[in-house]
C-alpha positions as CSV (number, residue, x, y, z in Angstrom):
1,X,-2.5,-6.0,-6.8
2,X,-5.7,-4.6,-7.0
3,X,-7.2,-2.0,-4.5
4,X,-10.6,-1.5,-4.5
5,X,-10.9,1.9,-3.6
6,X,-14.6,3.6,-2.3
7,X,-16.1,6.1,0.1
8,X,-19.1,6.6,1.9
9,X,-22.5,5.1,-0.4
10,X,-24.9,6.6,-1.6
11,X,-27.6,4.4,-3.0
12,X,-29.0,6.9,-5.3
13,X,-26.1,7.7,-6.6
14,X,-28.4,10.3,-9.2
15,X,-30.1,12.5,-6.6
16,X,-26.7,13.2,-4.3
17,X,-25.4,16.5,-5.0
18,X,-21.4,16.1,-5.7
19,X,-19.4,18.7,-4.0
20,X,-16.1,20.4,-4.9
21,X,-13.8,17.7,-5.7
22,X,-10.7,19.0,-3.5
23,X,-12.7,19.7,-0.5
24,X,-12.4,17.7,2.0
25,X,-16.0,15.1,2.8
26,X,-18.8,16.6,3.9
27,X,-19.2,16.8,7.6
28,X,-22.3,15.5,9.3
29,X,-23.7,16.8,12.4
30,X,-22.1,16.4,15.1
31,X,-22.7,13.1,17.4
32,X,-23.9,12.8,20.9
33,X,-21.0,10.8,22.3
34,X,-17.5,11.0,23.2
35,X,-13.9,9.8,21.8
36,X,-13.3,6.6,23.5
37,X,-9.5,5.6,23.9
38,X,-8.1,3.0,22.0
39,X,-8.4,0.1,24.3
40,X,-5.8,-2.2,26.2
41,X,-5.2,-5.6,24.6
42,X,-5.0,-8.5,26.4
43,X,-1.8,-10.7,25.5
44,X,-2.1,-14.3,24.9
45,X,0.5,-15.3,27.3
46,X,1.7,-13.3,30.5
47,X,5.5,-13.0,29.1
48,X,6.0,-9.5,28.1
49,X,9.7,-9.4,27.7
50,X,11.1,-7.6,25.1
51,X,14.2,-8.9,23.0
52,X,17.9,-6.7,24.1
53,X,20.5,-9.0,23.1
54,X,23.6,-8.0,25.4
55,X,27.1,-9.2,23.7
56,X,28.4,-12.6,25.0
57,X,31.2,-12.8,22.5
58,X,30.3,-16.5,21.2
59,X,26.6,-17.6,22.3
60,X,23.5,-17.0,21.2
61,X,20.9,-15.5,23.5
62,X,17.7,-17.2,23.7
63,X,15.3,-14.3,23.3
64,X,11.3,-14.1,24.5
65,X,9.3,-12.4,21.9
66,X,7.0,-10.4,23.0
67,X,3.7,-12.1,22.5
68,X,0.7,-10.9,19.8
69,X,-1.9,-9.7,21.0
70,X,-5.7,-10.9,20.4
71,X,-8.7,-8.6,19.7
72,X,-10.4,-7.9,22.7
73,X,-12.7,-5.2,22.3
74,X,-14.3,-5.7,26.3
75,X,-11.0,-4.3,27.5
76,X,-12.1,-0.5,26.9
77,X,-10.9,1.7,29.2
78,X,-13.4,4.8,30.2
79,X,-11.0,7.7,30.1
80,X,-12.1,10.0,26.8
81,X,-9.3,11.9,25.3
82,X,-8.4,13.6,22.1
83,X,-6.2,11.0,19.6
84,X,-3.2,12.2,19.0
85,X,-1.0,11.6,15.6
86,X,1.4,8.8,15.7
87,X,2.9,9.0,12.5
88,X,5.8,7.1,12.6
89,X,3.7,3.5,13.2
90,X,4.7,0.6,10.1
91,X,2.1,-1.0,8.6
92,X,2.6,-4.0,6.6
93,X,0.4,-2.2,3.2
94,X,1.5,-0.6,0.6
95,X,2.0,3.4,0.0
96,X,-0.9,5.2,0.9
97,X,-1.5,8.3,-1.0
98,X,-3.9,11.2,0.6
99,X,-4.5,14.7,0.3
100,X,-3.4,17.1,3.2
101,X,-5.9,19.7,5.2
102,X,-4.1,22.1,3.2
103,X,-4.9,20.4,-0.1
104,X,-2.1,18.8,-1.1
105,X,-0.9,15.4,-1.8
106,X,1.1,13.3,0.8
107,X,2.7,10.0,0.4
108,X,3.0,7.7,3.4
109,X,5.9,4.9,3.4
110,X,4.8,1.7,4.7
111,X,7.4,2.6,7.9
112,X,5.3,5.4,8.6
113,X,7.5,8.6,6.8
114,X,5.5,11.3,5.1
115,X,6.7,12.9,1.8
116,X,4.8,15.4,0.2
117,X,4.0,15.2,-3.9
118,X,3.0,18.8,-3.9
119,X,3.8,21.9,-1.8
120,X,1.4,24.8,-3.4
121,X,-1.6,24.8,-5.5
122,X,-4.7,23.0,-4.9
123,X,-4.4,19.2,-5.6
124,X,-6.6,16.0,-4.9
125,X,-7.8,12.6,-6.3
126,X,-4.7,10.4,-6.2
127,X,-5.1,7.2,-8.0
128,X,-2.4,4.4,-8.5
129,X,-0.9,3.0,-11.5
130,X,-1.7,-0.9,-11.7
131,X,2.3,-1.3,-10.8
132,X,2.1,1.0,-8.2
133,X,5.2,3.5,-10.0
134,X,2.8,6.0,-10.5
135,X,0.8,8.3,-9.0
136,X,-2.2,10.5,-10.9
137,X,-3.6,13.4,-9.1
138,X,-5.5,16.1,-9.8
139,X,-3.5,20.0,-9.8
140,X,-4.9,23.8,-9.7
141,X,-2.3,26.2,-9.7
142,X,-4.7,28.1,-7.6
143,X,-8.7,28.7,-7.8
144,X,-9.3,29.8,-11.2
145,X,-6.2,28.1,-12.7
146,X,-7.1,25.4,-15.5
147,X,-7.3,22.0,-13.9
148,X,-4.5,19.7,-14.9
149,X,-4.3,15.3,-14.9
150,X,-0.8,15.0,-13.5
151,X,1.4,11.9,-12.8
152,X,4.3,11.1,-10.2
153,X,7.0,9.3,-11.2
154,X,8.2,6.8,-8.3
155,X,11.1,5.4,-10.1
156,X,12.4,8.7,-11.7
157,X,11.1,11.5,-9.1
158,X,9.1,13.1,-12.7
159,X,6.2,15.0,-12.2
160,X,4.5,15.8,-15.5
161,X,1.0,17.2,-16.9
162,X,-0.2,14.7,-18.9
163,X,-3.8,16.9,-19.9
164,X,-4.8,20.3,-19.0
165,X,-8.5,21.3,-19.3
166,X,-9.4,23.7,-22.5
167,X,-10.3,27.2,-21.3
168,X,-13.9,26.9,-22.4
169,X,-15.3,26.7,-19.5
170,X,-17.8,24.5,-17.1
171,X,-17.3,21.6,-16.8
172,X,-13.9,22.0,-18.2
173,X,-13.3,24.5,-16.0
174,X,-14.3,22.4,-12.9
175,X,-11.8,20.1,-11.0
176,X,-10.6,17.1,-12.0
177,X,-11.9,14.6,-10.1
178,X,-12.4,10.2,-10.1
179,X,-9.4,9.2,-11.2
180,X,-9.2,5.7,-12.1
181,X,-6.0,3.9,-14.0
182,X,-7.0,1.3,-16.9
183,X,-5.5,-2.0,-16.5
184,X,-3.1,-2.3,-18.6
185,X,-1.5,1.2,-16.9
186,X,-2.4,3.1,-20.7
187,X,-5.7,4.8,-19.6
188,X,-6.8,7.5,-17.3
189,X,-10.3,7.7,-16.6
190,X,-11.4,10.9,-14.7
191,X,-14.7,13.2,-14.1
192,X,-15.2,16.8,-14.1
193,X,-17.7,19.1,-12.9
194,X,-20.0,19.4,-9.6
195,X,-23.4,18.0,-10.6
196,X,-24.0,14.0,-10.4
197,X,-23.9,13.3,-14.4
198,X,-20.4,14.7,-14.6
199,X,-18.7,14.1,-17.7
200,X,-16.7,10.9,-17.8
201,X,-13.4,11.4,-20.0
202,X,-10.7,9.0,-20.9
203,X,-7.0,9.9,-21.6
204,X,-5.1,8.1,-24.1
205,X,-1.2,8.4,-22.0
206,X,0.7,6.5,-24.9
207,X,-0.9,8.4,-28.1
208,X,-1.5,12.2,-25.4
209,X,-5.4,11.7,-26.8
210,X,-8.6,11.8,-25.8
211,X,-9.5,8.3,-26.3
212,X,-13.4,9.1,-25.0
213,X,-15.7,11.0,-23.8
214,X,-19.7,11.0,-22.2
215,X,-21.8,11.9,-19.3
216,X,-22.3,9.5,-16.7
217,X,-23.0,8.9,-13.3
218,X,-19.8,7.2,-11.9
219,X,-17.3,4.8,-13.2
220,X,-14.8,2.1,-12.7
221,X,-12.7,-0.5,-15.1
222,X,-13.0,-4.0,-15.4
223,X,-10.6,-5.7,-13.9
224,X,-8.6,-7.5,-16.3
225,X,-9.1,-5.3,-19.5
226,X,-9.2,-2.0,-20.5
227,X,-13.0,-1.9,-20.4
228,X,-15.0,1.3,-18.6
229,X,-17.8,0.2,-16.6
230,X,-20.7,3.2,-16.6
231,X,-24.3,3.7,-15.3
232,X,-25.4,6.1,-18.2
233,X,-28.6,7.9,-18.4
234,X,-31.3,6.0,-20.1
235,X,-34.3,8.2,-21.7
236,X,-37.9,6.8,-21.7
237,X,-40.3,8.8,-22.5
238,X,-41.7,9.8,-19.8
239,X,-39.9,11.7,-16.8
240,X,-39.0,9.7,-13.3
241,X,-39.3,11.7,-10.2
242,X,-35.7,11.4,-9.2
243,X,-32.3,13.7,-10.7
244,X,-32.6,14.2,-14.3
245,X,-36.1,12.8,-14.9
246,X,-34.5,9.9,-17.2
247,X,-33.8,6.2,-15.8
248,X,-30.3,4.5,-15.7
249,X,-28.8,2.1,-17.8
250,X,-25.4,-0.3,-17.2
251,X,-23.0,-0.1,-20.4
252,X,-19.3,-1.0,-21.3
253,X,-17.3,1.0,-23.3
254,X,-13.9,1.0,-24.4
255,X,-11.5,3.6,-25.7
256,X,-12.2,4.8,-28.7
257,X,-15.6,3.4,-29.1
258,X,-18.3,5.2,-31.3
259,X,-21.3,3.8,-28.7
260,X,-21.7,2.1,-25.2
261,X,-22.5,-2.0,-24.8
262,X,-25.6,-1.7,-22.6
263,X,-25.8,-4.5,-20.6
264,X,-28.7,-3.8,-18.5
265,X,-31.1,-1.4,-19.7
266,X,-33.2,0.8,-17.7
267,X,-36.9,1.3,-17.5
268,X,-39.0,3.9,-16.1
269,X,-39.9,1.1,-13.4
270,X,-36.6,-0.3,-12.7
271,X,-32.9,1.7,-12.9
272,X,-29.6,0.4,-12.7
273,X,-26.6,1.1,-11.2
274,X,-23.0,-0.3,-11.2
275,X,-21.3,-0.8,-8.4
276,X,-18.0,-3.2,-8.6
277,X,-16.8,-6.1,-10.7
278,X,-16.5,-9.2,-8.4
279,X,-14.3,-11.0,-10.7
280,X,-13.4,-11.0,-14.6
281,X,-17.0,-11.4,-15.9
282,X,-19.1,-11.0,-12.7
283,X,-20.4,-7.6,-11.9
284,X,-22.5,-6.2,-8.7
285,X,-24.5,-3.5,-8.9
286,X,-27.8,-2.2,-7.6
287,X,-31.4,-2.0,-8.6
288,X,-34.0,0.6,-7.8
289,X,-37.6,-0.6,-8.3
290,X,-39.5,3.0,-8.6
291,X,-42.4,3.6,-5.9
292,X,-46.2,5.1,-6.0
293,X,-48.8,5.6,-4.1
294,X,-49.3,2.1,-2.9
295,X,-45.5,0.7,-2.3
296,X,-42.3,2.7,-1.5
297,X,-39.3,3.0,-3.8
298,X,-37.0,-0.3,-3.2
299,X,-32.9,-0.5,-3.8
300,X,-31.7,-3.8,-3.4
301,X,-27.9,-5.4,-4.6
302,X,-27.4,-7.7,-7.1
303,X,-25.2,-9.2,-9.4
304,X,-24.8,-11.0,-12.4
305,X,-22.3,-12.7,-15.4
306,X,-21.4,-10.6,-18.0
307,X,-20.3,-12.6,-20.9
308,X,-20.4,-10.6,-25.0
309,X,-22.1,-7.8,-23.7
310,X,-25.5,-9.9,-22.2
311,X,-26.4,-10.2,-18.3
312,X,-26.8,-13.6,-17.1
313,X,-27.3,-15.7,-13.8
314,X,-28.8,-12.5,-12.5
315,X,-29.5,-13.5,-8.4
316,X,-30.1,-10.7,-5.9
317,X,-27.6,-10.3,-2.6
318,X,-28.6,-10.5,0.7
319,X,-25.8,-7.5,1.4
320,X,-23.8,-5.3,-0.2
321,X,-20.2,-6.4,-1.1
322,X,-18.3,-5.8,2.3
323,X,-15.6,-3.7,0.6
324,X,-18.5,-1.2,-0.7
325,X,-20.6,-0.8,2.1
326,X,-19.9,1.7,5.2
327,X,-22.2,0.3,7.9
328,X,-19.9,-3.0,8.9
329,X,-17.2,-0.5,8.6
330,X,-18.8,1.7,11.0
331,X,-20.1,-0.7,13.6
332,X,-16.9,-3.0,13.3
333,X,-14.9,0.2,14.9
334,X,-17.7,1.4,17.4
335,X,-16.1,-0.6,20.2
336,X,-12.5,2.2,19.5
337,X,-14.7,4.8,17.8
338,X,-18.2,5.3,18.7
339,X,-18.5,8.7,18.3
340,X,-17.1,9.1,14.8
341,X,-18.0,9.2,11.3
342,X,-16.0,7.2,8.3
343,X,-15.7,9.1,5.5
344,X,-13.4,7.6,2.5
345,X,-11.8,4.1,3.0
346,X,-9.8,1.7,1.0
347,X,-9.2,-1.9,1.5
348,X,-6.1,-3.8,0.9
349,X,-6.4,-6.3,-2.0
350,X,-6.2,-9.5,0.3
351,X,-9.4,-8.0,2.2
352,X,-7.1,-8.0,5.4
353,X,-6.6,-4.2,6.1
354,X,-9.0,-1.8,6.0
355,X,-7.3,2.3,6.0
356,X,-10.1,5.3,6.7
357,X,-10.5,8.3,7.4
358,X,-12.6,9.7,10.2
359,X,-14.5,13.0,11.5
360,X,-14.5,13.4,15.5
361,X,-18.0,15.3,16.4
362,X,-18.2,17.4,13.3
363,X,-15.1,19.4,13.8
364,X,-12.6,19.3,11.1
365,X,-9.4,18.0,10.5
366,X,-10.3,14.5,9.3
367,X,-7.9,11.6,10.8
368,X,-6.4,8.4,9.4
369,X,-6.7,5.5,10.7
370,X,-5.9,1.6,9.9
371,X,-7.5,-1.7,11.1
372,X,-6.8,-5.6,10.7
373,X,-10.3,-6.7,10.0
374,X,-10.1,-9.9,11.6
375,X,-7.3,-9.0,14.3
376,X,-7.9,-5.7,15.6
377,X,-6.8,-3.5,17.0
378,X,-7.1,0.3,15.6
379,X,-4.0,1.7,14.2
380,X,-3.5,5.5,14.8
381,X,-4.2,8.3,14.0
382,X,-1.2,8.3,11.8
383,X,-2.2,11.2,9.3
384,X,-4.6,14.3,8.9
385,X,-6.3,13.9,5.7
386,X,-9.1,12.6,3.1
387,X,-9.2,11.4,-0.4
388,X,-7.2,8.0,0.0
389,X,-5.3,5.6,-1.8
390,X,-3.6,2.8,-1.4
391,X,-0.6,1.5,-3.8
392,X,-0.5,-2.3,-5.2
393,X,1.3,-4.2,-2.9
394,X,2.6,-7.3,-4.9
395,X,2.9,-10.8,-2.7
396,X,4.2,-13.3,-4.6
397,X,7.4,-14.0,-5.1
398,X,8.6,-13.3,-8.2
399,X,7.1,-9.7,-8.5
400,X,8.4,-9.1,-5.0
401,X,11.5,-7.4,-6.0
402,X,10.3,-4.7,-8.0
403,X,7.0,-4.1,-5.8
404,X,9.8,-3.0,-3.5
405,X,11.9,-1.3,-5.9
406,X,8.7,0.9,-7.2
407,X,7.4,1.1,-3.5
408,X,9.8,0.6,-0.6
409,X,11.3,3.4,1.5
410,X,15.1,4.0,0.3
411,X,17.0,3.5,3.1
412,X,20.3,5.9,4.0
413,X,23.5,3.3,4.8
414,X,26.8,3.9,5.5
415,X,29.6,2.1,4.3
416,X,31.6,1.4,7.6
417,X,34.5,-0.6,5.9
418,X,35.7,-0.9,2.9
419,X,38.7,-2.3,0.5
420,X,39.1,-2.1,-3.5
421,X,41.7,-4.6,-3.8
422,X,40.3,-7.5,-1.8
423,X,40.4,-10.4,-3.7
424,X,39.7,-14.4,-2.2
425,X,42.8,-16.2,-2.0
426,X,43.7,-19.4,-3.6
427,X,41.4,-22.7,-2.8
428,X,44.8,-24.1,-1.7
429,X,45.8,-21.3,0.6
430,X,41.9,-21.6,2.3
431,X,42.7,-25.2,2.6
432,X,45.4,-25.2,4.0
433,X,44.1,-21.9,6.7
434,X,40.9,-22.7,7.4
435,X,39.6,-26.1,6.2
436,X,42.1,-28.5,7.3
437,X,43.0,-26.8,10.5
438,X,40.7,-28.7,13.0
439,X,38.6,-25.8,14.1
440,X,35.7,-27.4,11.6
441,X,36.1,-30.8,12.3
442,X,32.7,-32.7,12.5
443,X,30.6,-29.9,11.2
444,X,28.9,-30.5,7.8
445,X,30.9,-30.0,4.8
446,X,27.9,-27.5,3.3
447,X,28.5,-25.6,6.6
448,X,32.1,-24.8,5.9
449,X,31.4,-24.5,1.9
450,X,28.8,-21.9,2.0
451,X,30.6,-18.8,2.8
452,X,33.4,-19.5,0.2
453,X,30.6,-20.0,-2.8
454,X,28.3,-16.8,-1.3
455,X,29.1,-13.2,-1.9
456,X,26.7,-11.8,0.7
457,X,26.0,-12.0,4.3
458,X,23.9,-10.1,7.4
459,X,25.6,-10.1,10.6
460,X,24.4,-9.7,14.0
461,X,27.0,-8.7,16.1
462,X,28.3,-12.3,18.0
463,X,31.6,-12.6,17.6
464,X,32.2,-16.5,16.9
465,X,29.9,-16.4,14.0
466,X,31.3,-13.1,12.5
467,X,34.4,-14.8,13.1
468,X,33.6,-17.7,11.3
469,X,32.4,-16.4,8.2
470,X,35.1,-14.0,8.0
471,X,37.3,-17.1,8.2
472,X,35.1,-19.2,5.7
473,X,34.7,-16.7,2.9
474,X,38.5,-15.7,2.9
475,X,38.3,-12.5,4.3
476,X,40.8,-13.6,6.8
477,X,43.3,-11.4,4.6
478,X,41.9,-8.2,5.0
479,X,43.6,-6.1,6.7
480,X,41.9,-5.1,10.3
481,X,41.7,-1.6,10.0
482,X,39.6,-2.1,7.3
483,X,36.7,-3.7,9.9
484,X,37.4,-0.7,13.0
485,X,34.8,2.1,12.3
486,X,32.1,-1.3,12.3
487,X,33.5,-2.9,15.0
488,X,32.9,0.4,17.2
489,X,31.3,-0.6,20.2
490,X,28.3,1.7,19.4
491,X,27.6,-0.1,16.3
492,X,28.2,-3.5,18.0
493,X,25.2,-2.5,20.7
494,X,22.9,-1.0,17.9
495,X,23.7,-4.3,15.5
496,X,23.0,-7.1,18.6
497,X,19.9,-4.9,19.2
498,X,18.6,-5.3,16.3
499,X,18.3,-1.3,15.5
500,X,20.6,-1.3,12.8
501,X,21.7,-4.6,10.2
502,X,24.9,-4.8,8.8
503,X,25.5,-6.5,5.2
504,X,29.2,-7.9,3.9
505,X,29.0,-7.4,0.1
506,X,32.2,-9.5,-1.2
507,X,32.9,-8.7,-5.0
508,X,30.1,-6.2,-4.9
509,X,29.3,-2.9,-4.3
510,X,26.1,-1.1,-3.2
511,X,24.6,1.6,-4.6
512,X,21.1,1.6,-2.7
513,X,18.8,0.1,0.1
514,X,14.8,0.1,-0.1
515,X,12.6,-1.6,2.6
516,X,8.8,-2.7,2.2
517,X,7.2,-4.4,5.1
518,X,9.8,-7.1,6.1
519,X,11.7,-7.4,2.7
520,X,15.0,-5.4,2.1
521,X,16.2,-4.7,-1.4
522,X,19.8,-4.3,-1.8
523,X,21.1,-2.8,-4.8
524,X,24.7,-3.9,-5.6
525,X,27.0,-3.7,-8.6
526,X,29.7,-6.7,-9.4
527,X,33.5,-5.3,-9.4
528,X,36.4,-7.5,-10.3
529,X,37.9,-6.8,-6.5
530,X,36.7,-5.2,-3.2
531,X,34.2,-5.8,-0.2
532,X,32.4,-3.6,1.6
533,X,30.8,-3.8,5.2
534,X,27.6,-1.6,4.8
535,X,24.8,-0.7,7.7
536,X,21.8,0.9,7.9
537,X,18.4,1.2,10.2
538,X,16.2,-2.3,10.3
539,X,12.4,-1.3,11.4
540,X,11.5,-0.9,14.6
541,X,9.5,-3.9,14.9
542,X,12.4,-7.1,15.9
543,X,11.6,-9.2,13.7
544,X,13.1,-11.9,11.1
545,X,13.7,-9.9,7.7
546,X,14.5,-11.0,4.1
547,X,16.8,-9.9,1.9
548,X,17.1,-9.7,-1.7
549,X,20.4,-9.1,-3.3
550,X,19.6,-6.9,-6.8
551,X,21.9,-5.8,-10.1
552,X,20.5,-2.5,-10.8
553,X,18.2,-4.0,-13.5
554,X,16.5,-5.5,-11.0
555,X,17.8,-9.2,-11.4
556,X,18.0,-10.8,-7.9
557,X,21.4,-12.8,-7.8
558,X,20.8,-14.0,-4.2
559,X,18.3,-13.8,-1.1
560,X,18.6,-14.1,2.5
561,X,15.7,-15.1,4.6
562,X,17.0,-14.7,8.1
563,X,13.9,-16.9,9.4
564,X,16.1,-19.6,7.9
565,X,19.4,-18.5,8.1
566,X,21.8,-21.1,9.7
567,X,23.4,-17.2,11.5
568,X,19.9,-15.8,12.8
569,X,20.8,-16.1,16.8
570,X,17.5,-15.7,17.4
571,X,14.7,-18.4,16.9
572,X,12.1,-16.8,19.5
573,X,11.3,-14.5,16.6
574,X,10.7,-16.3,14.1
575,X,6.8,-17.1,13.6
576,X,5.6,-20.0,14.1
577,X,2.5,-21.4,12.5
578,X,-0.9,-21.1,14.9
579,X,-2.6,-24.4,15.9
């Protein structure tokens, strides 16, 4: 998934001094007004209950959801009050990767716990890998160390230097900063140095090269090849009042190239600037027509089709891309926020979510927030921070499994029960027991099938279904002091309350659990006998979850989507489509 990622703009991008990249953004002076609480919603409906299945042995109880919520900014309350962190709130995006008041990096899981990439030295400009397994930031040991590219390892728990500034120094002595990932995942693009046309390097990670390497005023890669996308100074003979006296062209490079494609060439009337890549071969960016005495200097958005290095279809925008301008950002939020400034913010790749941080009347530390675009409400604060970025979340199906593999929380569990002998009996034994005995007369032959041809299950703590399976899928024989510690009446509570799911693994054992969003990943190994009963926390939210049964390459053997589970006791929760 791609993230765009972009702060605060700055339409000329050439006469904005660039501060210290691991400082936190520059704050502005201080507003007039006052923090506003986050307002009240108004529920659609006036239920409020909230599901707390109580045991009844054999039924099912018919649950109330509690109702969503619509956007209702005219509910604000006019109490002021000082935010105050709630870290622990899921959010259904990816990782979000920031950098910490005290200048290190911090991960955020989706369920809202905090684990920190770095714990001394000065470190800043996270960036992504296109898969989301990796995490590039830049690393001081301490103020006049040598700056170092380094990369996190999701999958291994690595952290490595992959390039460490020569020690010749500015603007190699200078921070890292603008780290942006190629495509393809081989690339690392990055700048250095505190003045606008900072040097703009690229890393070769495969061949540990420099695979590039020219001034610049800002970057960013095409989206679908491992192109660099610069606005590069443009000499013209004559010097422009504005940053280094020359104009600004737009040019494409790619790794190891000798020379730049310019694509739209500057003039000492007209300067270019790119800005984002709408799609494969359609690119917006922004022209500044030059002033004089008679008319003032003019910055207006455009874009255009790129195809073999030529600009065509060139038509100006009425606005800025949403995703790269702050003032719809900043008005959006004024009905929760009036008296704040956004500094960096990303947007999910669906355009859905937007996550920001944001400066409270000048003083310092900056907060992080999140916000459904079209939904509302504000989310947070959840976070002190700056510098953000958000991982590649991956929705369709068959990447879903290792999105959550590379991304989702790992999950402790406990293994409540467990055999090593286990074994099915005989088709005619289970026959003669269970599907001839009467009990299952009338129901549906794939009823009473499934649990002998399926190895795993989730149960919810109601006695006649557990019952049934257990009599279904042949673990009748077990012995029943194999099932006590999970048939503990705490455990029973915390499973019928949804706080905690328990998962049968028949012929299979697990080796690890990881969560993203609703989707549960659980690792498992085949042996030739055993079961284990295994439990461990479902999110706080009480809602319908899916599960995805994994070898330990990743190969999903089965999935369980308890919105359509013939055992989910619980059809109030699962969503239903809005008229």
């Amino acid at each position: 998934m791609d993230v765009q990622r972009t702060g605060p703009l700055v339409f000329v991008v050439i006469t904005t001094f660039v501060l210290a990249a691991c400082a936190p953004p520059a704050v502005p002076p201080a507003p007039t007004a006052t923090w506003t609480q986050t307002p009240t919603l108004a529920p659609t409906s006036t239920s409020t209950d909230t599901l707390v299945p109580t045991a009844t042995g054999t039924s099912i109880p018919t649950a109330t959801a509690t109702p969503r919520p619509t956007w209702t900014p005219t509910a604000l309350p006019t109490a002021t009050q000082t935010p105050t962190a709630q870290p622990q709130i899921e959010l259904p995006i990816g990782r979000l990767a920031f950098v910490s008041p005290e200048q290190q990096i911090l991960v955020r899981e989706p369920a809202g716990a905090i684990r920190a990439i770095t714990e001394e030295g000065i470190a800043c400009s996270p960036a992504w890998s296109p898969d989301g397994t990796r995490l590039a930031f830049s690393y001081q040991a301490g103020d006049k160390a040598d700056p170092e590219l380094r990369i996190y390892d999701f999958q291994t728990g690595d952290q490595t230097t992959a390039w460490t500034a020569p020690d010749v120094g500015p603007p190699y002595a200078d921070p890292i900063r603008e780290i942006a990932w190629s495509p393809s995942g081989r690339y690392l693009a990055f700048e250095q140095g505190c003045c606008p046309l900072g040097p703009v390097s690229i890393w070769d990670l495969e061949a540990a090269a420099l695979a590039g390497y020219r001034g610049a005023y800002g970057k960013f890669w095409k989206p679908d090849e491992d192109v660099l996308t610069l606005s590069i100074p443009q000499p013209v003979g004559e010097f422009i009042p504005i940053g280094s006296g020359d104009s600004t062209s737009i040019a494409l490079v790619r790794p190891y190239a000798i020379s730049p494609t310019v694509v739209l060439t500057g003039t000492a009337e007209t300067l270019y600037s790119a800005r984002a890549w709408l799609s494969s071969d359609e690119l917006a960016y922004m022209q500044t027509d030059m002033g004089d005495e008679e008319k003032k200097t003019e910055h207006t958005w455009w874009r255009a089709r790129i195809v073999d290095g030529e600009a065509f279809d060139r038509r100006q925008l009425d606005a800025p891309p949403l995703r790269h301008d702050n003032d719809p950002l900043q008005e959006h939020l004024s009905p929760w926020l009036p008296a704040v400034t956004v500094g960096d913010y990303v947007w999910s790749a669906d355009g859905t979510w937007v996550v920001f941080s944001a400066n409270q009347d000048g003083e310092e530390p900056w907060r992080i927030y999140a916000f459904h675009w079209d939904e509302g409400p504000l989310v947070g604060p959840f976070a002190e921070g700056f510098d953000l970025a958000l991982a590649p979340m991956v929705p369709s199906a068959p990447l879903i499994v290792p999105a959550i593999l590379a991304q989702g929380e790992e999950l402790a569990f406990e293994v409540c029960g467990e055999s090593t002998t286990w074994e099915r009996p005989p088709e005619s034994e289970q026959d003669d027991k269970w599907w001839r005995s009467g009990r299952y007369d009338g129901v549906d032959d794939s009823v009473i099938q499934y649990p002998w041809t399926h190895a795993f299950f989730v149960t919810y703590g109601h006695g006649s279904t557990s019952y049934d399976i257990e009599n279904l899928s042949g673990l009748w024989t077990l012995p029943e002091d194999v099932w006590a510690r999970c048939r503990e009446p705490e455990c029973q509570d915390a499973i019928l309350k949804l706080e905690i799911a328990e998962v049968w693994a028949l012929s299979h054992r697990v080796t690890s659990v990881r969560r993203l969003g609703a989707h549960t990943v659980v690792v498992v190994e085949p042996v030739e006998s055993g079961v284990q009963f295994v439990q461990f926390p479902r999110p706080e939210q009480q809602v319908p979850l899916t599960f995805h049964f994994v070898t330990g390459d990743g190969q999903e053997i089965d999935e369980i989507v308890e919105a359509e589970s013939m055992y989910w006791p619980y059809p109030a929760l699962v969503p239903t489509a809005q008229p």
